[in-house]
Every structure is written in C-alpha cells, then in structure tokens.
N, C-alpha and C positions, 0 to 999 in steps of 0.2 A: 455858869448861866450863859446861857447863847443870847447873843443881840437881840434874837426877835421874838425871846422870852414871853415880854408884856404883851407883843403882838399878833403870842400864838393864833389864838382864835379866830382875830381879823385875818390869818394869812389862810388857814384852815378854810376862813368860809370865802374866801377869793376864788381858792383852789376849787373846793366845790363846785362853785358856777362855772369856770372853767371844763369841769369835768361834766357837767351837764351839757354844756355849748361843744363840746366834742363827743358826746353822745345826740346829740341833736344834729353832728356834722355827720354821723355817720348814718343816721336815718334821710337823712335828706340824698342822699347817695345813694340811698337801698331805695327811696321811691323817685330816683330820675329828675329830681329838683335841678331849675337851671344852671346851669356853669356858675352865668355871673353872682345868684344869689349865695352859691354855696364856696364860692370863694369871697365874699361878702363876709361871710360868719367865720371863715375861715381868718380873715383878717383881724376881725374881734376879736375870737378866740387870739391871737396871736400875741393883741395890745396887750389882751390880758396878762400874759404868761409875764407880756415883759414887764408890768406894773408891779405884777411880783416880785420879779429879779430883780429890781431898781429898789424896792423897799427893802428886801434882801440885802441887797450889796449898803446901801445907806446905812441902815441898822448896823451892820459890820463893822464900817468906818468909824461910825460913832462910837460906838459901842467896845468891839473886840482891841481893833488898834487903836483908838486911842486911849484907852484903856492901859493895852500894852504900852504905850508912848508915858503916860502918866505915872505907870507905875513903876516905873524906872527899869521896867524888863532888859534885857539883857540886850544890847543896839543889834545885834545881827538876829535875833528874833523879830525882832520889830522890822526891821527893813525886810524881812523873810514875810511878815504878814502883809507888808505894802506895795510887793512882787506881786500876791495871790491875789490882791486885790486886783490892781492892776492887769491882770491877767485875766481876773474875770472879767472885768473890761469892756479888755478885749477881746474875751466868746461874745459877751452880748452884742460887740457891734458887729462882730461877722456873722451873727446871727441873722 
C-alpha cells in the first residue's frame, strides 16, 4: 500500500482542478488575455501542483519511511528511502 492510498481520491480531485486551471491557462492564451492575468492563474495553478507534492512527500514520510524505520527494515534501506526523500526536497525547492 502507497502512502497516499487513503488519500487517493482527494489527490485525484486536486489534480483535476489543476488540470482544468491549465486548460483554462491555455484558452486564455488562444483569446489574447492579459499578461498579468494569465500569469495570475499561472501562479495558482502552480501553488496547486505544489500542495500536491507536499502532501505527497508528507504521506511518504509518514507513511513509507517510517514505516520502514518501524519495521525494523534493513538500516541501508531505510537511510536509501531518507536520501529519496530528501532529494525530492530538494526538486521541489528548485522548482
């Protein structure tokens, strides 16, 4: 079972409106909408994605590693999932 098992469907309808806010980004572009508005939604869309990934990666923590940590998995597995962690991270803040 993945982390965000229980949270499928709230991640599911996140994504959705995300994916509407990026079809609504790309109509606003096809009819000449202002700069500043459509980097506006641009922005949103953006928080969005990252509210995702943040639940995402938390779920993880909670969940996959410590899980591993609990279960007495094997220490160079565990410190292998706390690398990946860590690494995603650090995509999300160079993001």
């Amino acid at each position: 079972m993945r982390g965000y098992t229980l949270s499928k469907d709230e991640y599911l309808g996140r994504l959705r409106r995300v994916e509407g806010q990026v079809r609504g980004l790309q109509r606003m572009i096809d009819e000449d909408t202002y700069c500043i508005d459509v980097l506006t939604q641009v922005s949103a869309a953006t928080k969005a994605l990252r509210a995702v990934a943040m639940g995402l990666l938390d779920e993880h923590v909670r969940h996959c590693v410590r899980n591993a940590a609990v279960d007495g998995e094997d220490p160079e597995h565990v410190e292998a999932m706390v690398t990946e962690a860590t690494d995603a991270i650090d995509r999300l803040l160079r993001s």
